[in-house]
C-alpha positions, 0 to 999 in steps of 0.5 A, a space after each residue: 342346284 342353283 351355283 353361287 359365282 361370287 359372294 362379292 361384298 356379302 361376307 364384310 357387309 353382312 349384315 348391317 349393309 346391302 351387298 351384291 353377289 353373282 350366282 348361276 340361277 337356272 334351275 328345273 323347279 324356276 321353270 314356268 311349268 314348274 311354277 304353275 304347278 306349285 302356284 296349284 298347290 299351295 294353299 290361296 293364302 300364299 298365291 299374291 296377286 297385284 296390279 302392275 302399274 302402282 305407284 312407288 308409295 302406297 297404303 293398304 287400300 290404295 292396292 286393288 285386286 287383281 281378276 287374273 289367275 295364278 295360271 294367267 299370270 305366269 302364262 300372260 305376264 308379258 302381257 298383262 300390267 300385273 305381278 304375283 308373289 308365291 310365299 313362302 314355297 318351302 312348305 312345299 317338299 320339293 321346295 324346301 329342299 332346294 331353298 336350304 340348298 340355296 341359303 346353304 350356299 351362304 352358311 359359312 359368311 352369316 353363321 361367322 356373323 350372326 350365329 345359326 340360321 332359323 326360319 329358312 324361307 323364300 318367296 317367288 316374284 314373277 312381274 310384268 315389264 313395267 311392274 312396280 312394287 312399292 317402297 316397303 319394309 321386310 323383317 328378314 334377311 334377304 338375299 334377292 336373286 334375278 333369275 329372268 328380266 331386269 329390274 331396278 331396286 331402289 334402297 334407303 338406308 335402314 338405320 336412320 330414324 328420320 327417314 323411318 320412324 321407331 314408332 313405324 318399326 314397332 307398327 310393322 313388327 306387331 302386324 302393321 302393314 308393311 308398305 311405307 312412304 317416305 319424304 319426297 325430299 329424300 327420295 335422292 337418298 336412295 341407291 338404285 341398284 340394276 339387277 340383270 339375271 345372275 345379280 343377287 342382292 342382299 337386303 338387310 332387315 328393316 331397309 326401306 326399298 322398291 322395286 321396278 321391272 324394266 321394260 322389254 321382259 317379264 322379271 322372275 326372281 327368287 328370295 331367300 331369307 332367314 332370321 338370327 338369335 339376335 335378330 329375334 330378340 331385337 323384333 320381340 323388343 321393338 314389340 315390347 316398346 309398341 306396348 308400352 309406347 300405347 301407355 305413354 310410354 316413350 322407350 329407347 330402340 333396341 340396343 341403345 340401353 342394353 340393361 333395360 332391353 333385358 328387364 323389359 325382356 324379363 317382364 314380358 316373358 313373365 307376363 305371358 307365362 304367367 297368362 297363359 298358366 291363368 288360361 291352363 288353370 282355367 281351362 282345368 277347372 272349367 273341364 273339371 266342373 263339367 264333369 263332375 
C-alpha cells in the first residue's frame, strides 16, 4: 500500500483551499507491466490518448488524435511528445481495492470536514518529458500524487467568478467540455507548484489548473478523487440554474440564497419524478395494448 509521510496543510485547508502532502508512492500495481496490463483491459473508452506538445489553452477540436497505442505510450514515453489517461481504474478489481486503500489514508481530515465520502475513483496520467496538459476544470476532490518525474502544476483560484464565469461552471457540469481559457492578463495569478515524486497535491473542485512535465523523465502520477453530500447538491444546483439561465432566467450561484437553493431543488426533483412516472405509465400502457 502506498504510505502517507505527512498530510501537511491538508487537514486545515481541505477543502475549499489547495494543499500539498507527502507520501511513499511505490507500488507493484504503478509498475509499467502492471499498467500495460491494466491499460489491455479496460474497456477503450477509458484509455485517453493525447499529443504532448499542446499548448496551456485549448477547445475540444484544437486536440488531435494520437496514432500511438496504449502499449507505445507506456513503453516509448521518453520518446514520444505524448501522454495517456487511464480513467477511472477502480472498475478494475485489483484496482479498486488498492484506491480505497489509498483515499483510506485521508478518511479521518475529509469525513471531519465534508462527511462520508462517495464515488471513490482515480485516474493514472503516464507524460512525455515536456508534455502539457491544458488549463481545465475537474468536478472532484482531488488529490494528485507524483509517483516518477517532475512536473509543474499551475493553479488559479477557484471561487473567483471573473476569472471563471458561473455561466462556464454550469456548462461544464451539464456535459460542457472541460478545457477552459482564461484572461491572459491573469495569468500571473496563478501558483505553480514543483511536484517531485513523493509530492502530492490536493486540488479543490472547480479550481482552474495546468499541468507541464519537466524536462529529463517521463511523469507517472496518480489521482485520487472523491465527492460529498454536499458537493452533490451543489453540482445538481449549478445544473438546475444552467436550465433556467436557457430560459431567461438570471439565478444566483449556489449557497448565496439558501432558501431559494431549496425550492429549486424541490421543484426539480418533483419534475423528474413526475417524468419518469409519465414514462412508466406509458411504458404500461403501451405493453398493455399489445397484449391484449
Amino acid at each position: 500500500m502506498i504510505q502517507l509521510i505527512d498530510t501537511g496543510n491538508f487537514p486545515t485547508d481541505y477543502p475549499k483551499n489547495p494543499a500539498s502532502l507527502r507520501y511513499e508512492p511505490k507500488h507493484p500495481l504503478l509498475e509499467r507491466k502492471r499498467l500495460i496490463e491494466l491499460s489491455q483491459a479496460l474497456p477503450d473508452e477509458l484509455v485517453e490518448f493525447n499529443p504532448g506538445n499542446l499548448p496551456v489553452f485549448v477547445t475540444k477540436d484544437d486536440v488531435p488524435k494520437s496514432d500511438l497505442t496504449a502499449i507505445e505510450v507506456i513503453e516509448k514515453i521518453g520518446e514520444e511528445s505524448s501522454w495517456m489517461a487511464l480513467r477511472n481504474i477502480e472498475r478494475n478489481d485489483i484496482y479498486k481495492a488498492f484506491i480505497e486503500s489509498v483515499i483510506n489514508l485521508l478518511e479521518p481530515e475529509i469525513q471531519k470536514a465534508t462527511g462520508k465520502i462517495s464515488r471513490r475513483e482515480a485516474f493514472i496520467f503516464i507524460s512525455s518529458p515536456g508534455a502539457v496538459t491544458p488549463c481545465h476544470l475537474d468536478e472532484e476532490h482531488n488529490v494528485l500524487i507524483q509517483v516518477e518525474g517532475e512536473k509543474e502544476v499551475t493553479l488559479f483560484p477557484g471561487d473567483d467568478r471573473e476569472l471563471v464565469s458561473q455561466e462556464k461552471i454550469e456548462q461544464f457540469l451539464s456535459g460542457g467540455y472541460r478545457a477552459i481559457k482564461l484572461d491572459p492578463e491573469r495569468l500571473t495569478e496563478g501558483r505553480t507548484i514543483k511536484m517531485v515524486p513523493g509530492d502530492a497535491l490536493y486540488i479543490p473542485p472547480l479550481a482552474p489548473h495546468y499541468v507541464k512535465v519537466l524536462d529529463g523523465a517521463p511523469s507517472l502520477s496518480l489521482s485520487v478523487t472523491w465527492r460529498s453530500d454536499a458537493l452533490r447538491r451543489e453540482h445538481y444546483l449549478h445544473q438546475i440554474n444552467s436550465k433556467l439561465r436557457s430560459k431567461g432566467k438570471n439565478p444566483a450561484y449556489p449557497g448565496v440564497e439558501p432558501l431559494s437553493d431549496q425550492l429549486k431543488i424541490w421543484k426539480e426533483s418533483g419534475r423528474r419524478r413526475l417524468s419518469e412516472l409519465a414514462a412508466r405509465f406509458g411504458s404500461s400502457k403501451a405493453n398493455a395494448t399489445a397484449s391484449s
